[in-house]
N, C-alpha and C positions, 0 to 999 in steps of 0.2 A: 647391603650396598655399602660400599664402602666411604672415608673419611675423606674430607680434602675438597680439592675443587671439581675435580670428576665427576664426587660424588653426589657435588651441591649442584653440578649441572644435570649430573644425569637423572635427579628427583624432581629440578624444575622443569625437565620434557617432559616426564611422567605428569607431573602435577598439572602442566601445560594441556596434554592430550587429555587428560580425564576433562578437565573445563571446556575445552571445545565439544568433547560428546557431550556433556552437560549442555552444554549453549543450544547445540545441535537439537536433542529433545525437545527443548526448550522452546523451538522456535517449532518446530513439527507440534506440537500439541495444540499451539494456538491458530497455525494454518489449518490444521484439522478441522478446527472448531470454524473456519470462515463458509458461512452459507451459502452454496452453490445454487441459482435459479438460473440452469439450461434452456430454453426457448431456440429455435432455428432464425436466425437473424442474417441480416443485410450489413455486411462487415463496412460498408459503404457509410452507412446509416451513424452507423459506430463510432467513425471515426468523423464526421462531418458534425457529429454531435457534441464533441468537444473541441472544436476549430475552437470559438470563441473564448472556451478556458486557455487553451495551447496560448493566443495571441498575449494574452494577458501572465501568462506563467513564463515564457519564453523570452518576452522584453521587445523593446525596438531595437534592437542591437541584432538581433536574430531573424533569419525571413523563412518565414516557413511556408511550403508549397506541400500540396496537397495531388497525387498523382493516383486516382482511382483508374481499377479497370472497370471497364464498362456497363456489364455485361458479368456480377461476378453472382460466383455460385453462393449458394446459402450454405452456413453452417452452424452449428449446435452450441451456443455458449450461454456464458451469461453476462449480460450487454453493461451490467454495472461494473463487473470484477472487469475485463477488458478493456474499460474506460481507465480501469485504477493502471493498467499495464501501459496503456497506450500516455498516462502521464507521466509516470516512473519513466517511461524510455525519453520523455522529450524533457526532464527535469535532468537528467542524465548526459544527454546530447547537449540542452543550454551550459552545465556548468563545465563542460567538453571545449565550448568555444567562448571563454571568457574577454575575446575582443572581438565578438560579433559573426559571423555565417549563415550557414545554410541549413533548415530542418529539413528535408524531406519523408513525405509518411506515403506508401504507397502503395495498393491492394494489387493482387494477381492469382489469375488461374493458374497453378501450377499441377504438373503428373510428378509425382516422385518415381522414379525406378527404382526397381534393385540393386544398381551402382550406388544410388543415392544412400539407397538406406544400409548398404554394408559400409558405407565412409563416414554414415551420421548415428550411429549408435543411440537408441531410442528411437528412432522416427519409424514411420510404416508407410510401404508403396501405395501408391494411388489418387487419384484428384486430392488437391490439399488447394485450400484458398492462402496465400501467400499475403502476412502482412509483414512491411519494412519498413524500417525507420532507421535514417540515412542521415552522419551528418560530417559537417567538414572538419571537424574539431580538434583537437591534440593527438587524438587517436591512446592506442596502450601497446603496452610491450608484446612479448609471446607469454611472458611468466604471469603478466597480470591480468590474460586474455582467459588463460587455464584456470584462475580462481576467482572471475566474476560471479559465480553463482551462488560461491558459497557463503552461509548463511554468516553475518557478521563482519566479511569481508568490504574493505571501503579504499581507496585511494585518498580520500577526502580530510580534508584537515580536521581534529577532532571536535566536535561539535557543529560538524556543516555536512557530516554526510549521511548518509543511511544506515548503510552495512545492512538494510533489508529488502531494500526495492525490488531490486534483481532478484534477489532468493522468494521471494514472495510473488512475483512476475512469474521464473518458474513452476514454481509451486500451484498457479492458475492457468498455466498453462498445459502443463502436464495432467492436473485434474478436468480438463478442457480436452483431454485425448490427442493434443497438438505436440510438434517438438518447439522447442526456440534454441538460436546461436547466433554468435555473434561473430562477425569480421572486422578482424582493426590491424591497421599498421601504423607506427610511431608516426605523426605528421603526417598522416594520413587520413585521420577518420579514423569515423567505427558507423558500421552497419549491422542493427540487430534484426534479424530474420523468425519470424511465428509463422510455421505451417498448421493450419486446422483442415480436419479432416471433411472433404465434401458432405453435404448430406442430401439425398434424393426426399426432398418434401420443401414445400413452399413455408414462407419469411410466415411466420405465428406473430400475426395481424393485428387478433384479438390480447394475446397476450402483451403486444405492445402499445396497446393503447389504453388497457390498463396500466404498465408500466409509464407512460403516460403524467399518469393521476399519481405524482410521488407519494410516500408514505406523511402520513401526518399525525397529530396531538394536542390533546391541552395541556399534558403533564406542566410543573415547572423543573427545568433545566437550569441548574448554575454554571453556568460557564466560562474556566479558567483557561486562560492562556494569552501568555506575554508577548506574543509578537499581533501587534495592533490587526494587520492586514488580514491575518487569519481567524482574529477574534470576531473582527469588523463583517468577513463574509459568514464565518457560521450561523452569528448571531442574527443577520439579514437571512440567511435561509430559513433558521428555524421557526425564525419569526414568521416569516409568510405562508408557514404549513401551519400554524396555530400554535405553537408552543408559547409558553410563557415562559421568559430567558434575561434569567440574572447575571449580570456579566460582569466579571472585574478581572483585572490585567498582573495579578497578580495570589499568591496565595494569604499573605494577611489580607489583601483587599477580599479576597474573599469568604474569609474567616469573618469579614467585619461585617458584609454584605450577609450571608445566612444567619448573623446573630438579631440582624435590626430585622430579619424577614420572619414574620410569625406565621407563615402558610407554611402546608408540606412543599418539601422539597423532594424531588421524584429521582432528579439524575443529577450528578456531579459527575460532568464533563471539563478534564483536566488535564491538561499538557504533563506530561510527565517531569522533563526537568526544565525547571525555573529558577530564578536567584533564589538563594536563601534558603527560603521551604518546597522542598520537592514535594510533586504531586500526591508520591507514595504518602508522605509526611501529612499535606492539606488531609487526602482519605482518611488517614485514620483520628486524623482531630475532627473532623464531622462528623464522622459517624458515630464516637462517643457520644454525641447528642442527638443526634440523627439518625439511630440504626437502620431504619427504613429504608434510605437513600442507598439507590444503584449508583455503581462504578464504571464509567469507562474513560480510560486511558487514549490517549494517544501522545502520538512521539515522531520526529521524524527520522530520529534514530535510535541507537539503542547502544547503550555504554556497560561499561560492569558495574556504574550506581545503578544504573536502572534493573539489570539480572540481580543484584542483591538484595533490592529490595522488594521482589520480587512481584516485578510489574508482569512479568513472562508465566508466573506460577498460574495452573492448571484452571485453577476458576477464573481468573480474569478475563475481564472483556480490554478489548484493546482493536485503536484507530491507528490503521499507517497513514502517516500523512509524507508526501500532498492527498489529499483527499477528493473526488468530487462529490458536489452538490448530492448527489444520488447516491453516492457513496454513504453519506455523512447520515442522511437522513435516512437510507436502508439500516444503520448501524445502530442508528438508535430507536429504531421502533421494535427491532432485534430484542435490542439489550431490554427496553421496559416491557416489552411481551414476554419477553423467557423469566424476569421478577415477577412478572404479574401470573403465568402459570405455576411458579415453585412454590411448592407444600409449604405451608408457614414453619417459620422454626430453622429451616434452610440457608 
């Protein structure tokens, strides 16, 4: 390659392109790793399950309407990941209408045809239940309409946006046998559209009313992370499932906290970036004293402090937030069963 500026540009696309297939992996390894529990559900049920989070995530500034069909068919998912999609779209939509609109979320019987599916590349003909979520908001370009999905992709100022939501929505969706896409015009809105594929067998009754009874604990959990309101709800959850949860809002506060606590400590749950001492940073100063202690991350986004120090690398456990309740506590009884089966030494 040659000297000069050509040359300096034409190594920083190269050097460019190899980082994004890096990224890319990167994010494929750990959605691999997210635990799929399929049941045939009431998409109904689903979404009427998280009204009450929606209301509180979305603000008073936002009215959100809720437009079921009646009468909808059953299909095969898993009713926690779903929940994670159906928040990702309405955290999406709220910061879409930053002076107030309209959410609407609404289920349908739909047939796909064969027009359908030679125009939507991926999708497959046939009864599909149609989930939508409809908002009035800024809307997006054609150029930013074609790279929503991709993994690390964000509009959002840095440090306020995902760059995962969507790529990780996909990614449950797709593993869900469903298509999704999106319709948006500049000052128009955006309409995101999930077709799941019918399934002929009744809503798994049993299996919902053990899902039901959320997962529970007595471990103790330390739990790090700076934004009060998020710290406030995990720590109210975990607590009502039985966990025992050390909490401090920061990573010295938390350094101080596991020094004056003379019990095991089971999981160190940690925001990934904080002032000061990043998560990655708190992890590895506990577990010098604490080898014992499980890891998991979570983040609401994902930056190149966080792929370098490598919060994304192949063992980690890792939380997308926004989170739900079910979410949170599927993840963690995850995370301390998969330590509690690995061969010592591991």
């Amino acid at each position: 390659m040659g000297d000069g500026p050509a040359g300096d540009s034409l190594e920083e696309i190269r050097r460019a392109g190899t980082r994004a297939a890096s990224l890319t992996d990167q994010l494929l390894a750990f959605s691999r790793r997210q635990v799929l529990r399929p049941r045939v559900i009431d998409l109904n049920e689903v979404v009427e399950g998280v009204r009450s989070m929606l209301h509180r995530i979305i603000g008073e500034d936002v009215h959100l309407l809720l437009d079921p069909e009646e009468h909808i068919w059953p299909v095969r998912a898993d009713a926690a990941q779903l929940e994670q999609v159906i928040v990702n779209l309405a955290v999406n939509a709220r910061d879409a209408m930053p002076r107030g609109g309209d959410l609407t979320i609404r289920t349908r019987n739909v047939r796909l045809d064969d027009d359908f599916v030679r125009a939507h590349l991926g999708s497959t003909p046939g009864d599909h239940v149609l989930l939508e979520v409809e908002d009035t908001g800024e809307g997006m370009s054609e150029e930013t309409l074609a790279l929503i999905f991709e993994p690390f992709f964000t509009t959002k100022e840095i440090g306020k946006g995902t760059g995962l939501g969507l790529a990780m929505s996909y990614g449950i969706v797709k593993q869900s046998g469903g298509y999704i896409e999106a319709d948006s015009e500049l000052g128009r809105g955006t309409t995101m559209r999930i077709y799941l594929p019918r399934v002929e067998a009744p809503v798994d009754r049993v299996a919902e009313r053990a899902g039901d009874e959320a997962p529970s604990g007595s471990e103790t959990i330390l739990l790090v992370e700076d934004e009060t309101m998020v710290r406030l709800l995990a720590e109210r959850v975990l607590r009502q499932q039985g966990y025992n949860v050390l909490s401090a809002g920061d990573a010295m506060e938390a350094i101080q906290t596991a020094g004056q606590y003379e019990g095991h400590i089971d999981l160190l749950l940690t925001d990934v970036v904080m002032p000061t001492i990043s998560g990655r940073e708190l992890a590895e100063t506990l577990l010098q004293h604490r080898p014992d202690t499980v890891v998991l991350y979570m983040s609401g986004y994902t930056d190149d402090t966080v792929v370098k120090h490598g919060v994304l690398a192949r063992e980690t456990h890792f939380l997308h937030k926004p989170f739900t309740p079910a979410g949170l506590l599927t993840k963690v009884r995850e995370v301390l069963d998969l330590a509690r089966s690995a061969p010592a030494g591991d």
